[in-house]
N, C-alpha and C positions, 0 to 999 in steps of 0.2 A: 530684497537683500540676500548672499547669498550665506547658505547657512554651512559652517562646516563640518565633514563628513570625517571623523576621526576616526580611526582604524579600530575594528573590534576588540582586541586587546588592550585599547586603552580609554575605552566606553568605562562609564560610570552609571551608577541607578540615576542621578541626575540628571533629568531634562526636563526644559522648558513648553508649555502648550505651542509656542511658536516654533519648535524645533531645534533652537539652542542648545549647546548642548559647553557646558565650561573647558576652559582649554583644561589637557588634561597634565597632572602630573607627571612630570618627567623624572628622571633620575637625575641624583645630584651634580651628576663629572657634569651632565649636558647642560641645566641649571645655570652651572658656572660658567661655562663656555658661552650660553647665550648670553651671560650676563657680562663678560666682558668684551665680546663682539660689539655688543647695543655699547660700551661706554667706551670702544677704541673710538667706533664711529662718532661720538659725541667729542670727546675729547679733540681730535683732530678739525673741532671746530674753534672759532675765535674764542665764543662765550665758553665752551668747554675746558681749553687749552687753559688758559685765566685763571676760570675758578679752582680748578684742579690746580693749576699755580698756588694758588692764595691757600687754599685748603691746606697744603704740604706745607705752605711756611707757618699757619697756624698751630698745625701739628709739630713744625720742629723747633720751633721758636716758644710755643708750650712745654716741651717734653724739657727743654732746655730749662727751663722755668722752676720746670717742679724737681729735675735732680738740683738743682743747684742750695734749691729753699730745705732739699733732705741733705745737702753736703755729700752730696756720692763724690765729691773732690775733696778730698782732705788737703791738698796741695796749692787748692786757692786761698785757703786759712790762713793768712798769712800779714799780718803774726797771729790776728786768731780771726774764726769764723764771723765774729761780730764788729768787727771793727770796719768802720766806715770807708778806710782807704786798702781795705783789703781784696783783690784780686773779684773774690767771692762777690762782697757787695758793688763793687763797680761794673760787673758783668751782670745781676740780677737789675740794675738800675736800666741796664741799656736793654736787656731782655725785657724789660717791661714797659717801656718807651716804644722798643718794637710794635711788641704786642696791642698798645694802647693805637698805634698808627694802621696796624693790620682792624683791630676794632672800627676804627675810626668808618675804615672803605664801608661796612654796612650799617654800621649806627647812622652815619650822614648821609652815603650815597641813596640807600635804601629809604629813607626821610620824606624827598617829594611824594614818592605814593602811598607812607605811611600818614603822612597827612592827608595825602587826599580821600584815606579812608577815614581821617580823623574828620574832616570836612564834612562826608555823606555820613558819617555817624552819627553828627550834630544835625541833619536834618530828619533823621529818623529817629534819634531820642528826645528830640528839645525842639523840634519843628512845629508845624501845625501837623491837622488832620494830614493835607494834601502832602506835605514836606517828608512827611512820616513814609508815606506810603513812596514816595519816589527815593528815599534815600535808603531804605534797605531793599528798592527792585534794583537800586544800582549798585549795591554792595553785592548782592549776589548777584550781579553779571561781573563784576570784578573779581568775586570770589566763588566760580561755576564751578569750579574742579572739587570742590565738596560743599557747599551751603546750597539747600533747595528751599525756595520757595513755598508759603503756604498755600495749598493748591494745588501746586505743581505735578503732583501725584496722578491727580487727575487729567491732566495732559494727554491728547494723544500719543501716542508712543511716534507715530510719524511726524509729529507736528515741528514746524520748522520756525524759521525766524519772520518767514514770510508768509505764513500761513495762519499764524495765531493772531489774537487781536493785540495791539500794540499796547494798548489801554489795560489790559488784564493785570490784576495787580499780584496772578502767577506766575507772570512770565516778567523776567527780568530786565532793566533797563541798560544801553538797547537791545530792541527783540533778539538782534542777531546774536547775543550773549547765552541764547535758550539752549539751554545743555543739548547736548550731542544725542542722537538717536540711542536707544540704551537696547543691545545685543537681547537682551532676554525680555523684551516686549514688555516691561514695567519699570515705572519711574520710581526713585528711591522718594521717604517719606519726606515731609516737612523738617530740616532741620531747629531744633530747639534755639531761637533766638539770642539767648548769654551766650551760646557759643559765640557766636560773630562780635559781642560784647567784648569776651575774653580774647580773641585773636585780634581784634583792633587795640587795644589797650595794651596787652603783652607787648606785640612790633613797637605803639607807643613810648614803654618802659622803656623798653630794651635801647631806643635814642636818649630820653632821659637820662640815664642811667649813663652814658656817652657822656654826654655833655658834661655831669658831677663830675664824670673818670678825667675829663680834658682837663676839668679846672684845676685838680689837685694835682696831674701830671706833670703842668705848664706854669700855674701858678707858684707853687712850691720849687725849690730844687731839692735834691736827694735829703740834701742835710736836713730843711727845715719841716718836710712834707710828713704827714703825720702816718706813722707805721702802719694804722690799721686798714688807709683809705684807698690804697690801689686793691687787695684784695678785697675789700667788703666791692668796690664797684664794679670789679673785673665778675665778682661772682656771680653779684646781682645781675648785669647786665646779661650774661650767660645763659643764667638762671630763665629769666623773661624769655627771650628768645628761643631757647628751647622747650620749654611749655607750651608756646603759640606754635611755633612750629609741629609741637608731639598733638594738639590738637588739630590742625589742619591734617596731617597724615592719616587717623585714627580715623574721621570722618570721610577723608577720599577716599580710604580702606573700605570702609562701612556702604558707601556708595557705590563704588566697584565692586562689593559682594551684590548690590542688591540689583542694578543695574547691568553686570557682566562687562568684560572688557572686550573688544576688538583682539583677534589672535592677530600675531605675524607672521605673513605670507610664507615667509622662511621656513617657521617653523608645520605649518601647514604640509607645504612640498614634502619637506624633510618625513613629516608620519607618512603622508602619502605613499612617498617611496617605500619606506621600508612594509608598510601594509600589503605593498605591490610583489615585494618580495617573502611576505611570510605566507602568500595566499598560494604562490610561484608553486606550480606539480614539481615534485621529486619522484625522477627516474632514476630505475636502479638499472645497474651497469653490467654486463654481463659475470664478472667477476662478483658480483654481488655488492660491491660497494655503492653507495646513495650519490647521486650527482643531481644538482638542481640544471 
C-alpha cells in the first residue's frame, strides 16, 4: 500500500512502524474550502440533495417554532397571545404538524433497519449460546464504521473478507463486512458491548417516541390535545436520537484515531506541489532582486 510522503514542513513527531504517517494539519481558510468542496460534491447528489432539503426545513420550520413560543410577533397576539383563535396559535399548530410530519420521514422511514437491528439484538441478548454469537457478529458488520469485535484486534492488519476464517467469532457476519485495511497497520480495540446496547435502543426510542408524538398529533385536535404533550415527545424523541447518534460518532472518532484514515488524493497532489515549490532554487537576478 502506498504510503504518503508529506512535505517536510508539514511532518509531525508522529509516525507509524509501518511508515504512516497522519494527514497533516492544515490551515483553517483550506480546512473549510476542503470541507465544502467534499459537501458541494455530495450534495449534487440525489441522497445528498434530499437530506440537505429536509435538514433546511427542520431548521426553518424549527426556528419558526421556537420564535413564535418566545412571541418575537407581538402582531400575531391578537387579541392576545394565548387565545386559541389567535393568529399566534394557529400558526404554532401547523408549525408543529409540520414538524411532527418532517419527524415522521426518520422515526418510520428509518424503522425497517431499526428493527432489523432490533431483531439481531434479540438474538444476541435473549438467544442461545450459538444465537448469541451470530447476532452481535451481525450487528458489527452492520455497524463497522465504529463497533469492533472482540478479537478483532488481533486480526491481521491485511486480512481481508476472503481470507479470514468465516467461522471466527472476530470477524464479523458477513466476512465481507471485516473492516477496511486500517492506514497505521493496527486494529482499533474491542468495543465495550452497552455501547451497541445503547445505540440499538436509543434509534429504538427515538420510533417510540414517533409513534406517542403521532397519537396525540392526530388523535387530538388543537383544542382538545393536551398542552404538555407535543413538547415532552418532540423533546424526547430528539433527545434519543441524538445520544445514539453522539455515540456512534464519538466511537468512529476513537476508531479513526486508532486505526488512521485514508488521505485524499486531492489533498495529496495539492502538499506535493507546493513542497515542489518550497524546495524550487531561488536565483538572484542581476539587479539583486530574488526570482524563483
Amino acid at each position: 500500500m502506498h504510503t504518503p510522503i508529506w512535505p517536510l514542513h508539514f511532518l509531525t513527531s508522529i509516525q507509524y512502524s509501518n511508515g504512516y504517517v497522519p494527514p497533516p494539519k492544515v490551515p483553517w481558510t483550506r480546512s473549510i474550502a476542503i470541507g465544502l468542496k467534499g459537501f458541494w460534491k455530495w450534495f449534487l447528489t440525489p441522497a445528498g440533495f434530499l437530506i440537505t432539503l429536509y435538514g433546511l426545513n427542520v431548521v426553518a420550520w424549527g426556528g419558526m417554532l421556537f420564535l413564535l413560543l418566545c412571541n418575537a410577533s407581538p402582531y400575531m397576539c391578537v387579541p392576545n397571545c394565548n387565545d386559541i383563535q389567535s393568529p399566534r396559535r394557529i400558526w404554532i399548530e401547523i408549525d408543529s404538524q409540520i414538524l411532527n410530519a418532517l419527524f415522521c420521514v426518520t422515526g418510520f422511514g428509518l424503522a425497517p433497519w431499526r428493527f432489523r437491528d432490533l431483531y439481531w439484538w434479540g438474538w444476541w441478548r435473549i438467544g442461545g449460546s450459538k444465537r448469541t454469537e451470530i447476532g452481535i457478529r451481525r450487528l458489527a458488520g452492520i455497524h463497522r464504521g465504529w463497533f469492533r469485535l472482540p478479537g478483532s484486534d488481533h486480526l491481521p492488519p491485511l486480512a481481508t473478507g476472503q481470507t479470514v476464517d468465516p467461522e471466527d467469532p472476530a470477524v464479523p457476519i458477513p466476512a465481507a463486512k471485516l473492516p477496511d485495511f486500517p492506514p497505521t497497520g493496527i486494529r482499533a480495540p474491542a468495543t465495550r458491548s452497552w455501547k451497541m446496547d445503547y445505540v440499538v435502543w436509543m434509534n429504538m426510542w427515538n420510533t417510540f417516541f414517533q409513534i406517542v408524538l403521532c397519537f396525540y398529533m392526530y388523535h387530538y385536535n388543537r383544542y382538545d390535545r393536551p398542552s404538555w404533550a407535543t413538547g415532552l415527545f418532540v423533546a424526547l424523541g430528539s433527545i434519543v436520537a441524538g445520544l445514539g447518534g453522539l455515540m456512534m460518532f464519538h466511537e468512529g472518532k476513537y476508531v479513526k484515531k486508532v486505526e488512521g484514515v485514508p488521505v485524499p488524493k486531492e489533498l495529496q497532489d495539492q502538499l506535493h506541489l507546493e513542497d515542489v515549490e518550497a524546495r524550487a532554487p531561488v536565483e538572484t537576478s542581476p539587479g539583486g532582486a530574488a526570482k524563483t
